[in-house]
N, C-alpha and C positions, 0 to 999 in steps of 0.2 A: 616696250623697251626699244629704247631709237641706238640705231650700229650707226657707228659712227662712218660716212663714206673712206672708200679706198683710200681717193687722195689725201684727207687727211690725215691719213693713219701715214701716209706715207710721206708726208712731210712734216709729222710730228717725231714718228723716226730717226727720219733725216737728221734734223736738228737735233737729236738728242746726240744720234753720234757724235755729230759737232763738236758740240758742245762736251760731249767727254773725250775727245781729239785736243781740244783746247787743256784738257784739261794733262793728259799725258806731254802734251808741249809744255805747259808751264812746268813742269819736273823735270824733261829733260834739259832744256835751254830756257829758264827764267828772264834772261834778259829779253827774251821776243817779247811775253807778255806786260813783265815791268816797265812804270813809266822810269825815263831817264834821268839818272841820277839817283834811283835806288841801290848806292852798294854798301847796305848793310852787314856787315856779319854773317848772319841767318839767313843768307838771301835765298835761297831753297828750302826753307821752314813754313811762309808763308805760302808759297806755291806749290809744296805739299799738302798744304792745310788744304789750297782748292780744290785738287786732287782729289783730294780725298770726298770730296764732296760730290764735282761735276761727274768724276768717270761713272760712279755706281748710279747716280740719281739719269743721268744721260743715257745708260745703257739701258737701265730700268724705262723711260720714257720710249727709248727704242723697242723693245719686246713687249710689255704689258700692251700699247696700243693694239698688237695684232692679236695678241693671246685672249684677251679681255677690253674687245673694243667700247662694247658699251655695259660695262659694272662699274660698282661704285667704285672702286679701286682706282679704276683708269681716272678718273675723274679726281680722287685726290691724287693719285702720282702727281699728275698735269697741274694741280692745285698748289702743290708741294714745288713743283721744278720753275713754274712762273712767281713763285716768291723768293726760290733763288736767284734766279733770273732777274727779276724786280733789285733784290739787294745790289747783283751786280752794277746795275744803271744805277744805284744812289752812290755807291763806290765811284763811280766813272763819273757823275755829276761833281761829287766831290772836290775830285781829283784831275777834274778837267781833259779828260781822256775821251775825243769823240766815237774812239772804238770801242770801247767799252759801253757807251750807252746806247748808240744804235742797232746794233746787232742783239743782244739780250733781251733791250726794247722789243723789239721785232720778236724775236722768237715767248716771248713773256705775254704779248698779246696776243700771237698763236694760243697758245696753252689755253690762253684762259677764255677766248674765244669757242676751243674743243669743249673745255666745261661746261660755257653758259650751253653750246649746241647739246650734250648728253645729258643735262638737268632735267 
């Protein structure tokens, strides 16, 4: 069974809070994340929808790495949170938003870098 080092644990963490930091901003203040010119209606429907998503899967990527550094669990959390990650960057490709694809990027090849390393 290969444990996964400190540091990685600790900068898969990292990111995960991030990432559901991100996620508690787009609910409070939508318009930081929204590109301009989104004023829809529902403009806090959609950024709950993400919420709902980032906070639990980010928090979960933050504890499981320490609790369960090298089971198979940690290995699909990280499997699971780099294909959200992944979707974000096709969104932000989309959508022409270079923040949105670099940073997800970044953290989405983390992940999945962590996985091939516990494989």
């Amino acid at each position: 069974m290969i444990l996964m080092p400190w540091w990685l644990s600790l900068l898969n963490s990292s990111l995960g809070i991030i990432s559901a930091g991100f996620g508690v901003v787009a609910v409070i203040r939508p318009q930081t994340l929204a590109p301009s010119g989104c004023g829809e209606p529902g403009r806090r429907f959609y950024p709950a929808m993400y919420a709902a998503r980032s906070v639990p899967l980010g928090l979960l990527v933050a504890v499981v790495v320490w609790l369960a550094p090298a089971q198979q669990s940690t290995v699909l959390v990280l499997a699971a949170a780099a294909a959200a990650q992944l979707g974000d960057v096709a969104i932000g490709v989309v959508h022409r938003i270079p923040g949105m694809v670099v940073f997800p990027l970044a953290v989405a090849v983390l992940h999945l870098a962590c996985v091939i390393y516990l494989l």
